[in-house]
N, CA, C and O atoms as CSV, one atom per row, in Angstrom:
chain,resi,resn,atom,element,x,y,z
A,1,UNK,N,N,26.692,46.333,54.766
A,1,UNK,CA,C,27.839,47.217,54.809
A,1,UNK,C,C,27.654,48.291,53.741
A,1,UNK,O,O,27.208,47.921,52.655
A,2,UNK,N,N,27.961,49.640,53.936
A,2,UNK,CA,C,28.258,50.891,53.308
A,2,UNK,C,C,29.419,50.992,53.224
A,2,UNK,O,O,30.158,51.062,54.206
A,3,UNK,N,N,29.849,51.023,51.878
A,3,UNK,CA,C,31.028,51.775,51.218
A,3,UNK,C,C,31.117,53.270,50.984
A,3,UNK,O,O,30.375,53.643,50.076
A,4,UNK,N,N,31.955,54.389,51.665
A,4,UNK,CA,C,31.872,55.600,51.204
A,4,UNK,C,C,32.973,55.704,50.406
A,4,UNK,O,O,33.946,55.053,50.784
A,5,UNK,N,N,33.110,56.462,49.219
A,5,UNK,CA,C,34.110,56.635,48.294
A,5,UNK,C,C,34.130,58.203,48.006
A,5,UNK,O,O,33.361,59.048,48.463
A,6,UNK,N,N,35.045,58.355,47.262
A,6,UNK,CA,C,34.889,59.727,46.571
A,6,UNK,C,C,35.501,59.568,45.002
A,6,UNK,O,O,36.548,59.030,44.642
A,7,UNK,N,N,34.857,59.980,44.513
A,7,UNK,CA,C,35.106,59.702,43.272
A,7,UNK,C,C,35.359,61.513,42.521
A,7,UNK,O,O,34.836,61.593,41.409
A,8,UNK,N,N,35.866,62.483,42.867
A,8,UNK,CA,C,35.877,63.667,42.394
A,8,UNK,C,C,36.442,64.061,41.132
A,8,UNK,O,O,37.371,63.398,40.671
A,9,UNK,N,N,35.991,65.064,40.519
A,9,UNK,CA,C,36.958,64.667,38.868
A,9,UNK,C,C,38.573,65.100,38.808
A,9,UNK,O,O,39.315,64.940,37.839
A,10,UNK,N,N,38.940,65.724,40.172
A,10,UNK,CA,C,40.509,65.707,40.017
A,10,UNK,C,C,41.185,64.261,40.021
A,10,UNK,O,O,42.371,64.219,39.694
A,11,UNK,N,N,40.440,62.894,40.412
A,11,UNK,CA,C,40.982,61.695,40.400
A,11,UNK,C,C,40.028,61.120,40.020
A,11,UNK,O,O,39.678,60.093,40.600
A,12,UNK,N,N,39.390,61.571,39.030
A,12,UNK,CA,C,38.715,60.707,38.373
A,12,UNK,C,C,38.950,59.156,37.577
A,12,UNK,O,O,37.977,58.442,37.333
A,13,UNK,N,N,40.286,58.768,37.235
A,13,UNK,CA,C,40.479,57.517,36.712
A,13,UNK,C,C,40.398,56.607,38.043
A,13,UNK,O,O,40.121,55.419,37.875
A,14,UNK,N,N,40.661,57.166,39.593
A,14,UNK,CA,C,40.660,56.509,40.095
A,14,UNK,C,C,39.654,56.726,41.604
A,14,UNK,O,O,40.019,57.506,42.484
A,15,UNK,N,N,38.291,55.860,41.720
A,15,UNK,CA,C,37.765,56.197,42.805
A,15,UNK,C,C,38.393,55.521,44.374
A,15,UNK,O,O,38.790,54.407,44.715
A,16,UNK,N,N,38.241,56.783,45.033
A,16,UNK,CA,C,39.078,56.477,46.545
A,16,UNK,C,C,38.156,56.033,47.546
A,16,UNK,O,O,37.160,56.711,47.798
A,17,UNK,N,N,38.451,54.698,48.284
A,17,UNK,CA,C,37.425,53.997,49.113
A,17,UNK,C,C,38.104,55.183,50.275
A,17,UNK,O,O,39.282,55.516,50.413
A,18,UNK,N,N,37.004,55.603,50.944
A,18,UNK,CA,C,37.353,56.425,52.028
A,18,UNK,C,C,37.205,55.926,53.518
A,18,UNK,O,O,38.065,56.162,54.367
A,19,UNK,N,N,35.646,54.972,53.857
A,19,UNK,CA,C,35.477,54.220,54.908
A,19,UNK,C,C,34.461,53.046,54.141
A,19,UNK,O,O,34.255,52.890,52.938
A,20,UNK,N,N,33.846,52.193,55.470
A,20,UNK,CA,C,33.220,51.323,55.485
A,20,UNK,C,C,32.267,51.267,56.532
A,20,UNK,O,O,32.746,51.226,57.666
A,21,UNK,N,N,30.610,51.251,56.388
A,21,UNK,CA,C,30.029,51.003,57.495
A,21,UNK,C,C,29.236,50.017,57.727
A,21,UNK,O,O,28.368,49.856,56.869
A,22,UNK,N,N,29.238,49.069,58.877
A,22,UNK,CA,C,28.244,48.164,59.095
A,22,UNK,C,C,27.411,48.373,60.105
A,22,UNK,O,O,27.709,49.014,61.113
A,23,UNK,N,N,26.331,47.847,59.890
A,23,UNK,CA,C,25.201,48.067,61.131
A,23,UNK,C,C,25.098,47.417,62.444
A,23,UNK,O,O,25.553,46.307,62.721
A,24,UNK,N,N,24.451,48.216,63.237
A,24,UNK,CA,C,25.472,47.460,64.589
A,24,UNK,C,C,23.809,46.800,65.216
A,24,UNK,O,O,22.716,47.129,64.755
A,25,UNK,N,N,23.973,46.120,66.007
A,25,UNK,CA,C,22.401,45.140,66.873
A,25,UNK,C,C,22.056,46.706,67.536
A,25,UNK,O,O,20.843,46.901,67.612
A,26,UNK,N,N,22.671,47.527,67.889
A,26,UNK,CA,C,21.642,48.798,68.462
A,26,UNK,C,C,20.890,49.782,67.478
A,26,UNK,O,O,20.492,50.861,67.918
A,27,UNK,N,N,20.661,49.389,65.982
A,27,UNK,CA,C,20.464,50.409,65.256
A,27,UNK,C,C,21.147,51.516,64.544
A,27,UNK,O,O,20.764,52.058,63.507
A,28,UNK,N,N,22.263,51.793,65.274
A,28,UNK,CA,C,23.149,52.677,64.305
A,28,UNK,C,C,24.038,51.595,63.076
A,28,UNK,O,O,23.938,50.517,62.490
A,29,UNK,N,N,24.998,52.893,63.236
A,29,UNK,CA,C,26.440,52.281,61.964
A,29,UNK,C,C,27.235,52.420,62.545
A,29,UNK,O,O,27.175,53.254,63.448
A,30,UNK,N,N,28.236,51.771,62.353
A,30,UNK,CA,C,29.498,51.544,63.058
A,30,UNK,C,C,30.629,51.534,62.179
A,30,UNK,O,O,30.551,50.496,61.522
A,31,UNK,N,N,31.942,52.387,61.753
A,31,UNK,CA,C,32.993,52.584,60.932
A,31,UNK,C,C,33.595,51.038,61.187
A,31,UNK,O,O,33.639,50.775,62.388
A,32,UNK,N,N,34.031,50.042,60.377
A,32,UNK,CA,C,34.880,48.794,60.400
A,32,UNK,C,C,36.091,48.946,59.571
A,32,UNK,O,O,36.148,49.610,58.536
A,33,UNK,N,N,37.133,48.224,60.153
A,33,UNK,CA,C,38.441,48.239,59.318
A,33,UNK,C,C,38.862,46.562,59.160
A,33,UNK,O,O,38.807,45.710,60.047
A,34,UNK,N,N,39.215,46.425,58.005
A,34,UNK,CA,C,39.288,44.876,57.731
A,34,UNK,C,C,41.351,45.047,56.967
A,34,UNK,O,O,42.156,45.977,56.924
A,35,UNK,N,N,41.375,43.772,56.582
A,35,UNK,CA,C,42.717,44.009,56.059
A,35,UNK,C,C,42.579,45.052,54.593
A,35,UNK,O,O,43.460,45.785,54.144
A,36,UNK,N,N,41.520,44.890,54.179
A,36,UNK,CA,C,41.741,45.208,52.604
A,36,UNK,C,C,41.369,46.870,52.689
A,36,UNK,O,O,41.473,47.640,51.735
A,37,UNK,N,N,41.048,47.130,53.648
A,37,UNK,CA,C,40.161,48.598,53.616
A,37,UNK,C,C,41.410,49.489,54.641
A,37,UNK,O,O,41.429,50.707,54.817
A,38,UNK,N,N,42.349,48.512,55.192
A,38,UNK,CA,C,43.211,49.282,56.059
A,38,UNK,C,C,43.617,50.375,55.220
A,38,UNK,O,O,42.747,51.217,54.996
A,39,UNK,N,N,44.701,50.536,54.730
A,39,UNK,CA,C,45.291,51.924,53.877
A,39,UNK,C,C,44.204,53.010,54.066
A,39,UNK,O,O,44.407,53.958,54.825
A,40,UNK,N,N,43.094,52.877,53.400
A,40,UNK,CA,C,42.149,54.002,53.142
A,40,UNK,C,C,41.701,53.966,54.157
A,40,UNK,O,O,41.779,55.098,54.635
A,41,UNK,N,N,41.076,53.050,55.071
A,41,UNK,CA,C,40.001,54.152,56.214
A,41,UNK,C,C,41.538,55.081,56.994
A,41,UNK,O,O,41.471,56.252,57.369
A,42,UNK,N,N,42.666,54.312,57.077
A,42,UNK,CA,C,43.821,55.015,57.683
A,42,UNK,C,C,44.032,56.689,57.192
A,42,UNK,O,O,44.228,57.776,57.736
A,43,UNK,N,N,43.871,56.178,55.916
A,43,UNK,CA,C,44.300,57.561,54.933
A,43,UNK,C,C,42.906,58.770,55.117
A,43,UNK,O,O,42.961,59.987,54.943
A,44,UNK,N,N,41.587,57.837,55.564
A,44,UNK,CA,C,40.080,58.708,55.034
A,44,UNK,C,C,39.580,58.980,56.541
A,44,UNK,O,O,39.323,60.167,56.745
A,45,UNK,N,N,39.420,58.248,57.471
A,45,UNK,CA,C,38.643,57.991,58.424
A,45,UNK,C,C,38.929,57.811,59.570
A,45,UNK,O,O,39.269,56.750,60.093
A,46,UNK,N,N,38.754,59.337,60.274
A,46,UNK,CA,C,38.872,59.962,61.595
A,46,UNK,C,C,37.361,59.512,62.511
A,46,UNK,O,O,36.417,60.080,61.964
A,47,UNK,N,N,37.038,58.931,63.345
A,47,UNK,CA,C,35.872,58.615,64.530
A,47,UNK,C,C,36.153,59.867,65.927
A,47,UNK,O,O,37.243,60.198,66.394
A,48,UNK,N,N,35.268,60.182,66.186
A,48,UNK,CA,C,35.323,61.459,67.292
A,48,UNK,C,C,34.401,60.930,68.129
A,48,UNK,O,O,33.615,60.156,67.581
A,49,UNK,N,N,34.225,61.147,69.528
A,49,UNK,CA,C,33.382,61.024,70.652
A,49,UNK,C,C,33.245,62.435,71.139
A,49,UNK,O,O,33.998,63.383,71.364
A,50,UNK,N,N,31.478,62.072,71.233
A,50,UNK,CA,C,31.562,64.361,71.642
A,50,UNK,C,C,30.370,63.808,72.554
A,50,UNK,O,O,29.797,62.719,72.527
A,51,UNK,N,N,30.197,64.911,73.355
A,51,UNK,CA,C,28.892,65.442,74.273
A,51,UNK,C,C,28.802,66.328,74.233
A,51,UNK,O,O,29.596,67.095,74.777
A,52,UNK,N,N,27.651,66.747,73.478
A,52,UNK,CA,C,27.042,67.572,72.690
A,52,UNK,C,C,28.234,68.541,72.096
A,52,UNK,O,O,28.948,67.714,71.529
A,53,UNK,N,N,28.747,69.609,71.938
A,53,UNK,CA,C,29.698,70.180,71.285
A,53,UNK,C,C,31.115,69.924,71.858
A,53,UNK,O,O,32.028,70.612,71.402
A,54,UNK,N,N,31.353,69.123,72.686
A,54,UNK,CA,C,32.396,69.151,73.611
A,54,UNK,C,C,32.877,67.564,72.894
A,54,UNK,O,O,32.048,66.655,72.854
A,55,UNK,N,N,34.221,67.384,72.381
A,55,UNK,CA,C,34.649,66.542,71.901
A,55,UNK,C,C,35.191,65.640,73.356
A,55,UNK,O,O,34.972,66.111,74.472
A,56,UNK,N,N,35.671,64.753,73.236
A,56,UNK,CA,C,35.623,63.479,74.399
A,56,UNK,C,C,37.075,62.953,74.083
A,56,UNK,O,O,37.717,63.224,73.068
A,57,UNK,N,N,37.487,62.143,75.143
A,57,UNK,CA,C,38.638,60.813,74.451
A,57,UNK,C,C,38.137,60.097,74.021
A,57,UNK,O,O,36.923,60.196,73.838
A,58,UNK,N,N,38.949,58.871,73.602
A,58,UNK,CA,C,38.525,57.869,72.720
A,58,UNK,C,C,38.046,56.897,74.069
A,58,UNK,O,O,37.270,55.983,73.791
A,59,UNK,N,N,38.486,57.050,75.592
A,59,UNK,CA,C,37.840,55.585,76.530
A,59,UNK,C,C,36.280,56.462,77.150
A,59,UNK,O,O,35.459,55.877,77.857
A,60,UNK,N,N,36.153,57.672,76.786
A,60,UNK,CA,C,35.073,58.055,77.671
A,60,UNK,C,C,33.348,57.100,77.182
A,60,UNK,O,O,33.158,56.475,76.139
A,61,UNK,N,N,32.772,57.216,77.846
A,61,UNK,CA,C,31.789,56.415,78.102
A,61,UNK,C,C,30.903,57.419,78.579
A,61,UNK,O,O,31.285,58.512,78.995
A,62,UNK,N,N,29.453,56.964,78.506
A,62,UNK,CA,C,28.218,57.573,78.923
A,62,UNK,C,C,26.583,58.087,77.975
A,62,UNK,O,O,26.588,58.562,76.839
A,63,UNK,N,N,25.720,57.906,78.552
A,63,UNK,CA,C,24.470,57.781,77.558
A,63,UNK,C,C,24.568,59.244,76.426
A,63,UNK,O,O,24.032,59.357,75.324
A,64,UNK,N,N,25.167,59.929,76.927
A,64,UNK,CA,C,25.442,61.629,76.128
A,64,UNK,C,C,26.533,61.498,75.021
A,64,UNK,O,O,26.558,62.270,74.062
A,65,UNK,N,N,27.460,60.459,75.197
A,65,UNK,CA,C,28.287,59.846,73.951
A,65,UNK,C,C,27.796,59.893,73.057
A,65,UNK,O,O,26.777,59.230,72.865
A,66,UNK,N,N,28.328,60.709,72.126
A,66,UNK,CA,C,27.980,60.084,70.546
A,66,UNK,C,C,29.138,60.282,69.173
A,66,UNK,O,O,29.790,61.320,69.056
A,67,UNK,N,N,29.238,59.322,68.364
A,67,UNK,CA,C,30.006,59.509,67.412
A,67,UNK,C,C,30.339,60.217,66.326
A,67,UNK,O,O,29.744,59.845,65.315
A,68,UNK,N,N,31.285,61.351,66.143
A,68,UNK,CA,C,31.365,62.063,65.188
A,68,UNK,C,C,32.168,61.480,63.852
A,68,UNK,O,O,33.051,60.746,64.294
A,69,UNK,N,N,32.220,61.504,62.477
A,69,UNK,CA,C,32.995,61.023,61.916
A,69,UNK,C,C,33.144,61.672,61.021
A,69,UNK,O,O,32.233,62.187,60.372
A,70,UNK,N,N,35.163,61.850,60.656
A,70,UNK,CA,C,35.666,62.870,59.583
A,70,UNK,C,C,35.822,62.059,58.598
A,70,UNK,O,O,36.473,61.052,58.878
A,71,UNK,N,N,35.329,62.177,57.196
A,71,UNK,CA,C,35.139,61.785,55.937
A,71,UNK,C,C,36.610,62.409,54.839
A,71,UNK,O,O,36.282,63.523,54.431
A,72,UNK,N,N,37.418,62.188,54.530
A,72,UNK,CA,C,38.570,63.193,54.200
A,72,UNK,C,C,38.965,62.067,52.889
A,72,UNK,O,O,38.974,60.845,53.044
A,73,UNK,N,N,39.300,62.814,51.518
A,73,UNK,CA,C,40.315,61.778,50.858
A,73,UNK,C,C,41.557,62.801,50.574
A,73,UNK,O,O,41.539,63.952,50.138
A,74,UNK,N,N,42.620,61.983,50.969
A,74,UNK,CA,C,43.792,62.270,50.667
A,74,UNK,C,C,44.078,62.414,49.457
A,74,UNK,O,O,45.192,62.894,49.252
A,75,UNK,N,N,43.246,62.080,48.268
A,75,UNK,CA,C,43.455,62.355,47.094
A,75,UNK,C,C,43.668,64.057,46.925
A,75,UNK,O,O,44.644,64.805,46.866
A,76,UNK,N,N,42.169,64.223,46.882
A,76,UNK,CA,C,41.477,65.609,46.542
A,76,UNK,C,C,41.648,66.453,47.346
A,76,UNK,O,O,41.895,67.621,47.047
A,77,UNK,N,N,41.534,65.960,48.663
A,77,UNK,CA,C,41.378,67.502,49.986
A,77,UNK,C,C,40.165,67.062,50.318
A,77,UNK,O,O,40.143,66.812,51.523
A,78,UNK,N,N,39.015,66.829,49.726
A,78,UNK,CA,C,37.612,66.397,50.122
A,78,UNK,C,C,37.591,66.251,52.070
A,78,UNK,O,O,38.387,65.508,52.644
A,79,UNK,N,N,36.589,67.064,52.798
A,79,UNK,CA,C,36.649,66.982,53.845
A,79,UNK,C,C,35.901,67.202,54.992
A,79,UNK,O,O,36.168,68.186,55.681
A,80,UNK,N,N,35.065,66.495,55.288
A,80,UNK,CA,C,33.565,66.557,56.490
A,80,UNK,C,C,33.556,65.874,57.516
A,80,UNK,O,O,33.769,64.662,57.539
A,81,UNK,N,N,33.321,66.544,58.431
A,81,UNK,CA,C,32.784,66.131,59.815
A,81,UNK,C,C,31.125,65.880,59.812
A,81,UNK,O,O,30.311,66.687,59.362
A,82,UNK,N,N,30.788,64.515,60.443
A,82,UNK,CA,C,29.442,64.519,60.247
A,82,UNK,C,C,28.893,63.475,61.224
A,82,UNK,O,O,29.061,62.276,61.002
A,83,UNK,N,N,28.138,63.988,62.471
A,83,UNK,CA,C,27.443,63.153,63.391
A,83,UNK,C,C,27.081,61.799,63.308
A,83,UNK,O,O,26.109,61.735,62.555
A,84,UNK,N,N,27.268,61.139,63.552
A,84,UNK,CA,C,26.553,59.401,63.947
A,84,UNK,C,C,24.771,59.688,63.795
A,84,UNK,O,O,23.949,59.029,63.158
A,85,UNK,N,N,24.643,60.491,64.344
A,85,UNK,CA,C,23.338,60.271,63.962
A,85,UNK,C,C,22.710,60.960,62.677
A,85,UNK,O,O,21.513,60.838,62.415
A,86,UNK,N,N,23.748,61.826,61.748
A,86,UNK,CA,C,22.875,62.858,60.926
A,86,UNK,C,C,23.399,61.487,59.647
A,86,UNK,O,O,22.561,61.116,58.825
A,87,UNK,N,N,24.687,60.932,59.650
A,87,UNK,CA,C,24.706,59.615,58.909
A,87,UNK,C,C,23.800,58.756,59.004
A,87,UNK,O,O,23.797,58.064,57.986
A,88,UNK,N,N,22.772,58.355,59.960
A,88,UNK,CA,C,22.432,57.096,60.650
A,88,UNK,C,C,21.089,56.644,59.459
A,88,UNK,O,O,20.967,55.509,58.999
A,89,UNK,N,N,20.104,57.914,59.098
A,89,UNK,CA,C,19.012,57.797,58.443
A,89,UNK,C,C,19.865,57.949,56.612
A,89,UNK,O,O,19.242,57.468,55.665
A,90,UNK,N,N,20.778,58.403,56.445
A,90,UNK,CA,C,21.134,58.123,54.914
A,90,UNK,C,C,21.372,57.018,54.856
A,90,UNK,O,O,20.973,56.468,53.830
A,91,UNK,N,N,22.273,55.960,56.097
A,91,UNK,CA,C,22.572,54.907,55.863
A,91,UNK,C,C,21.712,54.060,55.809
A,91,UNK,O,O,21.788,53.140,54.995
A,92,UNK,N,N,20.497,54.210,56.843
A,92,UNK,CA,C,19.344,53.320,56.543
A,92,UNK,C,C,18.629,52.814,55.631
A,92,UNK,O,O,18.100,51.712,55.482
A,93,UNK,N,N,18.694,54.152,54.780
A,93,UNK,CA,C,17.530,54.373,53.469
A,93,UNK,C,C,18.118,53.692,52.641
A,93,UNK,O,O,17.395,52.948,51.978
A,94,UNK,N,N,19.530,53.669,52.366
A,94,UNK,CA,C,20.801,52.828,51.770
A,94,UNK,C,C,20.504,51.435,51.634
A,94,UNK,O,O,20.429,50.828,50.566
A,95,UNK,N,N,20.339,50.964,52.785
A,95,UNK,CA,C,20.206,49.657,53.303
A,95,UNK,C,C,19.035,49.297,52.720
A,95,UNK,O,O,18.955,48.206,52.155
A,96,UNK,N,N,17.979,50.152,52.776
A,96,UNK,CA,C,16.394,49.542,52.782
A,96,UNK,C,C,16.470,49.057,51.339
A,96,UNK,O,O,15.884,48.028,51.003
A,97,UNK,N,N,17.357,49.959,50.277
A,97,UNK,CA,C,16.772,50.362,49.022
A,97,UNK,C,C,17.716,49.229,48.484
A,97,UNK,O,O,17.541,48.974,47.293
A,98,UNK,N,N,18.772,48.432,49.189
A,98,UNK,CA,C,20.146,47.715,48.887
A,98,UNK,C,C,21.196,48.310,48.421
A,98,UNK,O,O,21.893,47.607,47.689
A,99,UNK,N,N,21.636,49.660,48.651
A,99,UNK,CA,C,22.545,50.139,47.704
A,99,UNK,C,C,23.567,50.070,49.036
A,99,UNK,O,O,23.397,50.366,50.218
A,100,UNK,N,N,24.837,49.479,48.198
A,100,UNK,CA,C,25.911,49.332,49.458
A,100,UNK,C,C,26.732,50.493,49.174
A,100,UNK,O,O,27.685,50.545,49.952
A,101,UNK,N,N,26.699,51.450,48.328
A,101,UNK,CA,C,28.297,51.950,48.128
A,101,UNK,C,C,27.408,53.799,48.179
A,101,UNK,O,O,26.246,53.809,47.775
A,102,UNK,N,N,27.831,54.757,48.516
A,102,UNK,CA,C,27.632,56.037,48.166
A,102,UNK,C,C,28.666,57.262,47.682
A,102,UNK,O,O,29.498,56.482,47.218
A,103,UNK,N,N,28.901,57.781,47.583
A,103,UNK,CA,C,29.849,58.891,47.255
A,103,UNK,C,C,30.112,59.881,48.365
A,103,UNK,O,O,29.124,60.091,49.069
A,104,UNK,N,N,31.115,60.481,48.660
A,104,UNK,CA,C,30.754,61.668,49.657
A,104,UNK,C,C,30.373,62.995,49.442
A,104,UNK,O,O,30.077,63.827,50.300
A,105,UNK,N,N,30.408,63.149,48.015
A,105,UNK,CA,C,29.618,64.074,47.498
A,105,UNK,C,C,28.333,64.015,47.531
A,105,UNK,O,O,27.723,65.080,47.446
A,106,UNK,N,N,27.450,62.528,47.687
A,106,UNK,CA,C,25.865,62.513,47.478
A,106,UNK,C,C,25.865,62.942,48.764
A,106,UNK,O,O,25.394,64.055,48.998
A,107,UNK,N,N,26.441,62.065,49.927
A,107,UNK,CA,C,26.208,62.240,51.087
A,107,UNK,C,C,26.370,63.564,51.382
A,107,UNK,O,O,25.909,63.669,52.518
A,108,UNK,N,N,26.761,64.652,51.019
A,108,UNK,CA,C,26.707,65.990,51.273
A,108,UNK,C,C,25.588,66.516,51.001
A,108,UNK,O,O,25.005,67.300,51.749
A,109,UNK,N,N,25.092,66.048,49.662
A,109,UNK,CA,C,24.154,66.863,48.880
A,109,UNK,C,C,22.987,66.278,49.624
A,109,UNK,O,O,21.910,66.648,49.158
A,110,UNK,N,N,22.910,65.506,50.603
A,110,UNK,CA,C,21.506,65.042,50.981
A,110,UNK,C,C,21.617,65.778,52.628
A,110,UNK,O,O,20.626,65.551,53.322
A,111,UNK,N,N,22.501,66.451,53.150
A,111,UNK,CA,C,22.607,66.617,54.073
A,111,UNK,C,C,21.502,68.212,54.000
A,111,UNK,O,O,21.297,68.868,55.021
């Protein structure tokens, strides 16, 4: 599991869990909500379904599906939209190296 947070220095005494990701049996990541993470992914973490620039509902289905996800803390304003797949290789490298938790500031800066 990946923890995204934001830790920005307008709330700096306090870092904001924004989402959570676990890895799914097909290779990607998958956003999870548990009891303890409810509030914040509620407060942080928007999931989108698009084909190719064309955003989707939430029941559509099909191999051209793919997941967009908005990164936002209600603290700061902090605020990104960012593909399932352009996440998929930061999260990996994450995984390989064991680091569970990132910032959404790194995750920008590596984009």
């Amino acid at each position: 599991m990946i923890t995204v947070y934001c830790d920005d220095s307008s709330h700096a005494e306090r870092r904001w869990e924004i989402a959570a990701f676990t890895q799914t049996g097909f290779g990607g990541w998958s956003a999870i909500a548990s009891a303890e993470r409810q509030l914040s992914m509620s407060n942080g973490l928007e999931v989108f379904l698009a084909d190719a620039d064309r955003y989707l509902p939430q029941d559509a289905t099909g191999t051209a599906v793919r997941m967009r996800h908005r990164l936002r803390c209600r603290i700061c304003g902090w605020n990104r939209v960012y593909r399932g797949e352009t996440l998929k290789p930061v999260f990996d490298k994450l995984a390989e190296c064991g680091v569970d938790t990132i910032s959404v500031k790194a995750i920008a800066a590596l984009q």
